[in-house]
Structure formats: C-alpha cells, structure tokens
C-alpha positions in Angstrom: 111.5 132.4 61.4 113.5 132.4 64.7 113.6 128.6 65.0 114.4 128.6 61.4 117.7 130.5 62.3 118.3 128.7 65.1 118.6 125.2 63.1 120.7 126.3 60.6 122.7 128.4 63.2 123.0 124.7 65.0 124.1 122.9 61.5 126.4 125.4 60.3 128.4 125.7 63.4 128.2 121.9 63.7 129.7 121.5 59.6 132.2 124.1 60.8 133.7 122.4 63.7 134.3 119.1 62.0 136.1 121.0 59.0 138.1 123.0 61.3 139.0 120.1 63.7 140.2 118.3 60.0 142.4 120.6 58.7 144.1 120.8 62.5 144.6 117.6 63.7 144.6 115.3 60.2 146.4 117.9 58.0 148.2 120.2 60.8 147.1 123.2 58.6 147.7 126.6 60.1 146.4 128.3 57.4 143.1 126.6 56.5 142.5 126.1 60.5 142.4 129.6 61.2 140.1 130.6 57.9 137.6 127.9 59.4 138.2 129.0 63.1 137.4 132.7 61.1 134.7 131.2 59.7 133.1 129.6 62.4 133.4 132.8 64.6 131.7 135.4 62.1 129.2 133.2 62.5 129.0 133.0 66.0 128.9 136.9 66.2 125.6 136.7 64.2 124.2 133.8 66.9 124.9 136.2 69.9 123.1 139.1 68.2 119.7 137.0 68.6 120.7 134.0 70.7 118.1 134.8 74.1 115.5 134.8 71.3 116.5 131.5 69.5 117.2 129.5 72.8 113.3 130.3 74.4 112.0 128.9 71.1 113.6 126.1 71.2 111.9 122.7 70.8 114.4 119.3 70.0 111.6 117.0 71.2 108.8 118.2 69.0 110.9 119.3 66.0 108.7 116.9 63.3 112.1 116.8 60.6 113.9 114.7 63.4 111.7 111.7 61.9 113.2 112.0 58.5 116.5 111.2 59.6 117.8 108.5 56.8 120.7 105.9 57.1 122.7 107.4 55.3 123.7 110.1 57.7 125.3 107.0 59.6 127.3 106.4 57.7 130.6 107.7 55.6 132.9 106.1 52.7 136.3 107.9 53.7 137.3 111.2 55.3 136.6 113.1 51.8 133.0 112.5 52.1 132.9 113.4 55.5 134.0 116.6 54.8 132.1 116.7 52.1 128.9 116.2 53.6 129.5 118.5 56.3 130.5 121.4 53.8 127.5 120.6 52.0 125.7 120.9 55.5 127.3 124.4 56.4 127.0 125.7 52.9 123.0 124.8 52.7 122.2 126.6 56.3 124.5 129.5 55.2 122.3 129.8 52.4 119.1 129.4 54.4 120.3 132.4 57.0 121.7 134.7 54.1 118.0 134.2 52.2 116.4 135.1 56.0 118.8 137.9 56.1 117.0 139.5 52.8 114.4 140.1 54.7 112.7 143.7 55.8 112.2 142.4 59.1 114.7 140.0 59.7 116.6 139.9 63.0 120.2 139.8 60.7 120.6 141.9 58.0 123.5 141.7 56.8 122.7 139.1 53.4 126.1 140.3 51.4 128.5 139.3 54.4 127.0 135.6 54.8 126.9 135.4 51.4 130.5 135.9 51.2 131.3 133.2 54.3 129.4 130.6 51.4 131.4 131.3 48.6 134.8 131.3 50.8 133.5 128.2 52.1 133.3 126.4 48.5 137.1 127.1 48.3 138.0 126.2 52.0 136.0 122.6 51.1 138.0 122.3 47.9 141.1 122.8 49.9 140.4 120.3 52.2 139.2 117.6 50.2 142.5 118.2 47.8 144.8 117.9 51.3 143.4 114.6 52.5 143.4 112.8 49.0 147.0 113.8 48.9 148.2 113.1 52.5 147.4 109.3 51.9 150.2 109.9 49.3 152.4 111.8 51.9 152.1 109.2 54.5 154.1 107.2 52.0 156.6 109.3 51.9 159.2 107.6 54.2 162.3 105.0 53.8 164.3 105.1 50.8 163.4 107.3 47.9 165.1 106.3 44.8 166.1 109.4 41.7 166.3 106.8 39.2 168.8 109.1 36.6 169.2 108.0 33.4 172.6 108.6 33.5 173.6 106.5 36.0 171.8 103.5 34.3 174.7 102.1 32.5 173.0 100.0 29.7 170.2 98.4 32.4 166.4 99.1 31.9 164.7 101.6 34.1 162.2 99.1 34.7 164.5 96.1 35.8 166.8 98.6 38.0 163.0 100.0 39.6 161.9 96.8 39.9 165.4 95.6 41.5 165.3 98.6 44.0 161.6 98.1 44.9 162.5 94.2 46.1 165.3 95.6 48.5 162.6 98.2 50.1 162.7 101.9 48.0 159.0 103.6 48.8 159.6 105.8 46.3 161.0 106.5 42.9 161.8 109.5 41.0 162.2 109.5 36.9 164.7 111.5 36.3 166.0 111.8 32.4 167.0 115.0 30.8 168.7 113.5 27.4 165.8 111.2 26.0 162.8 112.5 24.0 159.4 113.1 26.0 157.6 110.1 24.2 160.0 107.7 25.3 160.0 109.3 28.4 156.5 108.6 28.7 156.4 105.4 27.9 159.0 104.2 30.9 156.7 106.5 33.2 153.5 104.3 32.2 155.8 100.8 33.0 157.3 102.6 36.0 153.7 103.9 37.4 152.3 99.9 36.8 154.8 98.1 38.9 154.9 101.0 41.4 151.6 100.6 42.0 151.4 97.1 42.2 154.1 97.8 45.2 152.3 100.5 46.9 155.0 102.4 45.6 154.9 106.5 45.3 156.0 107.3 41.6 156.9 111.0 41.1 158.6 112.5 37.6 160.9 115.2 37.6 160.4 118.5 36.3 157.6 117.3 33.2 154.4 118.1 34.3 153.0 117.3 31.4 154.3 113.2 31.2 153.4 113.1 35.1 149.6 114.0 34.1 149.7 111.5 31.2 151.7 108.9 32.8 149.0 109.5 36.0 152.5 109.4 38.2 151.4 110.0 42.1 153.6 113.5 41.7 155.8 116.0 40.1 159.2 117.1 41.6 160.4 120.6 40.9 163.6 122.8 41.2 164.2 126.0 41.9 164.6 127.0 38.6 161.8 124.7 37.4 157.5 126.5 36.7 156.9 128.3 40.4 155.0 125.4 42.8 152.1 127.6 43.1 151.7 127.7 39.2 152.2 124.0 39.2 149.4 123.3 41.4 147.1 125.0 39.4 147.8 122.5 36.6 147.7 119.3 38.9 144.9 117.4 39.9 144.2 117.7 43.1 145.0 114.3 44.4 148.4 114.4 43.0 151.5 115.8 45.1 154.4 118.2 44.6 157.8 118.6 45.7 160.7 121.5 45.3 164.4 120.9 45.8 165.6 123.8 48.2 169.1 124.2 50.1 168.3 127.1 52.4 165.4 127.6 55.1 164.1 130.6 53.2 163.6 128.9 50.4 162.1 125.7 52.0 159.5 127.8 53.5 158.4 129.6 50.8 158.2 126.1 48.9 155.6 125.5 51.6 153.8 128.3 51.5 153.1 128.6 47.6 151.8 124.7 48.2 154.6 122.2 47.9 153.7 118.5 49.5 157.2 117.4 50.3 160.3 119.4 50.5 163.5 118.2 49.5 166.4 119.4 51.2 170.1 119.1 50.0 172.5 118.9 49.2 173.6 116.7 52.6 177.2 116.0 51.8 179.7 116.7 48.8 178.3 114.1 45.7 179.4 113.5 42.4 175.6 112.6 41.4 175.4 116.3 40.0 178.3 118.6 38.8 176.7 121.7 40.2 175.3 121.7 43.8 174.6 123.8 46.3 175.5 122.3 49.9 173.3 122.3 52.7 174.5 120.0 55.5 172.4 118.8 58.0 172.5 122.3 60.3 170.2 123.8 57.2 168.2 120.7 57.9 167.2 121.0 61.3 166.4 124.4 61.1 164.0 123.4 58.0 162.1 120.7 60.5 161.7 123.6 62.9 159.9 126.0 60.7 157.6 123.8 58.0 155.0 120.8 58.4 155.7 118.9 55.5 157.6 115.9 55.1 161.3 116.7 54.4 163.7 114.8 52.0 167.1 115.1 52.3 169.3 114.5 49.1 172.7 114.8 48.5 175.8 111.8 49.3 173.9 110.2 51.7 175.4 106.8 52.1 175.0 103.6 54.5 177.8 105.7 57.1 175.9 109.5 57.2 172.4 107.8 56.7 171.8 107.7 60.7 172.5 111.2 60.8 170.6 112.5 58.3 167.4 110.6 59.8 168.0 111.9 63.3 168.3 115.7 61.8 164.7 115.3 61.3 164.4 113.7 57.9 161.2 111.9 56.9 163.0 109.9 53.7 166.5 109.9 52.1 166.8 110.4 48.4 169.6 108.7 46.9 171.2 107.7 43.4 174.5 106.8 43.2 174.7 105.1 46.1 172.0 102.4 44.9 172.6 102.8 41.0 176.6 102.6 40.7 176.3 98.9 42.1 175.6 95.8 40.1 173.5 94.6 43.2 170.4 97.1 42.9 168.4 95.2 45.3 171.3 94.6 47.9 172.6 98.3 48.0 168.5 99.3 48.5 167.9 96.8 51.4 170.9 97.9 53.1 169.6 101.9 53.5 166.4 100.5 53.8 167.7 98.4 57.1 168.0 102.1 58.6 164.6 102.9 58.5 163.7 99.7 60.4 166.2 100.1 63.2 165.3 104.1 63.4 164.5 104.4 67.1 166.1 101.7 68.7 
C-alpha cells in the first residue's frame, strides 16, 4: 500500500507543479497560482506525515509499470492539453490516495479532505484551460482598436469602412449600433466576423451578448451599466473574451476581479464621439497599469498628437472612432495611428 501512496504522492505533486507554474508565468494569475500553490501544499502536508516510510520502499528501477510508458506521453497538441493531461494526472492519483485513505488501517485518514482537493481541482482545470484559450485572443489585443459606430458611418457599409480600416492596420474592431434592429445587427456581425478572421483580426460586439454568441464574435464589450462581467461570463463560452469600460481605478479593478479580459479605460481627452462622458485622463491610467494584469484600452479623443502619450501611460491598444470614421480616407487615417505602434520604443 505504501509504495502505492508514494506513486500517486510523486504524480499528483508533479500534475500540480505544472498547473501552478501555468497559471504564474503564462497567465500571471494571482488568484489561481495561489489555489494551486494551496493545493499542492495540503498535499504535501499528507507526504510528510508518512514520507521516512514511503522513501525506504522505494524502488524506480524495478517498478514493472515503467515498461508501459506509451508515445503518447511525448508528446502534446497545445498548452490546453498539457494542462489537461496533467489535471487528469493529479485528479486520478488524488483519487487513488482518497480511496487508500478509506481504509481502517491506512497511514492517512482523512478521505473527505482529499476528496475535496479533487473536486476543487475540476474547477481550477476548467479555469485554466478557459484562460489560455482566451489569452491567444488577448495577445491580439494591441495597435489600433476600431468602435465601428453606426453613427458615424455616414451612408458607407460597415463592411467596406472595416474592410478599409483593416488595410491601414486596426487589430481590432468593435460593432457598435444602438438604433438598428438585432437581426440586422446580426447579419453585419457574421460579414464583419468573416473578413476579421480572414485578417487575424479580433472582432468584439458591444453590449449584445446574445448576437456575439450567434455571430461567434471573438468577444463582448460591456459598460458599466451594461449585465455585471461576472454574470456575463457565465453565459460565454469559455474561449471567448470580455471587456468593461471603466473611468476610475476602483472600478477597473473590480472589472478584473469579477473576470473581465481587457479593460477599457477612458475617457482620455474631451471627445465629441459620445454626448455623455466621464473623463479619465491619463493620471487615472497609470494608476490602472499599476494595480490590474490585464491588457488596458484607453478610449476617448485620442488622435495622431496625444496618441504617444497615451501609449507611454501604459496602454496596451487605443480605441478610436472619430478620429478614423469622420475621414473619407478610412484606410489612410488607420495607418497613420497604426504608424505609432511600430515606432513605440524607439
């Protein structure tokens, strides 16, 4: 029985470690590093009860299920299934222990706490897988990110002004459109997803959850005033991102905790893209960068002369409308921010 704990001892700590080292250096996770590192030392406090024991039985050499290794455990598709498999690996030896642990004369007897360390463990894997299938969304999320408003279309087609921007160097665009009905709505979203895709292009909706999950967009983008992010993510898959408009540091880092992707930060500068807003500057956005992780975008009259500025405040993309959408030259107004971003650094 002793050797028996002390495989699934090795193998669960082993699973552990590679989760843990996931969510700290791929998705800088405070949170889920520290339920793993939690995790990982309950179970370590279970090792040291019975460790003298497990390391004088010890036998690598003659161990006969080293011959059964198959090729598979070489090798891995993507980081998903590597965290996969080794939640699968912790999970199984959790089990193995916990069913050990039922035991009269088990050296651990404490079934009903492992127990709990696999259940917590389903929804720390779930977690993790959802964070790296979205951060190959959020390492998009840089350059030029275009709120293509309805209202500032002026008889042009959503399409031909994305397609426009896209050609001078957007990464991302926004559908934003209050005034026409849903279905239409989703119709433009399932054109605008196509050619975004086709770009490598992030396309997010605003505010409709509902025509972002049938027009498959990458993302929603939410208010303040829009559902709560936390209750958004509940309805989202868990390979798409979400974003919340904030304008104070409080607010962005709340944002973050109930599970927003992105946070936008603005209003920048005085616009007339919106009749109400509530400015920011870019004080509000340094102190943002100094208290969340996630990739900041900063809206708000941001123009080719304050562009520099914002980016050296700490932002991670500019959102813009008016500044691309009032000129006839869609492609030349989006090249010319996107020039920023290329000389960032120099």
């Amino acid at each position: 029985m002793l050797r028996i704990y002390d495989a699934n001892f090795n193998r669960c700590s082993e699973g552990l470690r590679v989760l843990e080292d996931t969510a700290r250096f791929l998705l800088n996770d405070t949170g889920l590093t520290e339920r793993l590192k939690h995790t990982r030392h309950q179970l370590a406090k279970y090792y040291r009860q019975i460790e003298p024991q497990l390391l004088a039985l010890r036998d690598s050499a003659n161990d006969v299920g080293v011959q059964f290794s198959l090729n598979s455990e070489y090798e891995r598709a993507d980081m998903p299934s590597i965290v996969a498999a080794n939640a699968r690996r912790a999970q199984q030896s959790l089990r193995v222990i916990e069913e050990l642990a039922k035991l009269p004369d088990s050296a651990i007897r404490d079934a009903a706490d492992i127990e709990k360390m696999r259940f917590d463990l389903y929804d720390l894997e779930k977690e993790l897988v959802s964070g790296l299938l979205r951060k190959d969304k959020l390492d998009r999320l840089n350059g030029v990110y275009l709120v293509l408003d309805h209202d500032f279309l002026r008889g042009r087609s959503d399409i031909d002004v994305a397609q426009q921007a896209i050609e001078g160097g957007v990464k991302v665009i926004q559908l934003r459109d209050k005034h026409r009905s849903k279905n239409v709505v989703l119709e433009i979203a399932r054109e605008l997803k196509e050619i975004c895709a086709e770009s490598n292009v992030l396309f997010i909706l605003n505010d409709y959850i509902d025509v972002a999950l049938a027009a498959n967009a990458d993302g929603v983008h939410l208010g303040q005033t829009d559902m709560p992010v936390d209750e958004a993510r509940k309805m989202m898959p868990i390979d798409k991102i979400i974003g919340c408009s904030t304008a104070t540091v409080p607010e962005a880092v709340l944002a973050e905790e109930q599970g927003a992707d992105y946070i936008a930060v603005g209003s920048m500068y005085p616009t007339q893209s919106k009749q109400k807003i509530r400015l920011a500057g870019v004080e509000t956005l340094k102190q943002i960068k100094q208290k969340i992780a996630q990739p900041i975008v900063a809206i708000g009259g941001i123009n080719a002369d304050n562009i520099d500025e914002v980016l050296a405040s700490g932002a991670d993309a500019v959102a813009v409308i008016s500044v691309i959408m009032n000129r006839e030259d869609v492609k030349a107004a989006a090249s010319e921010l996107a020039a920023h971003f290329e000389n960032e650094g120099e």
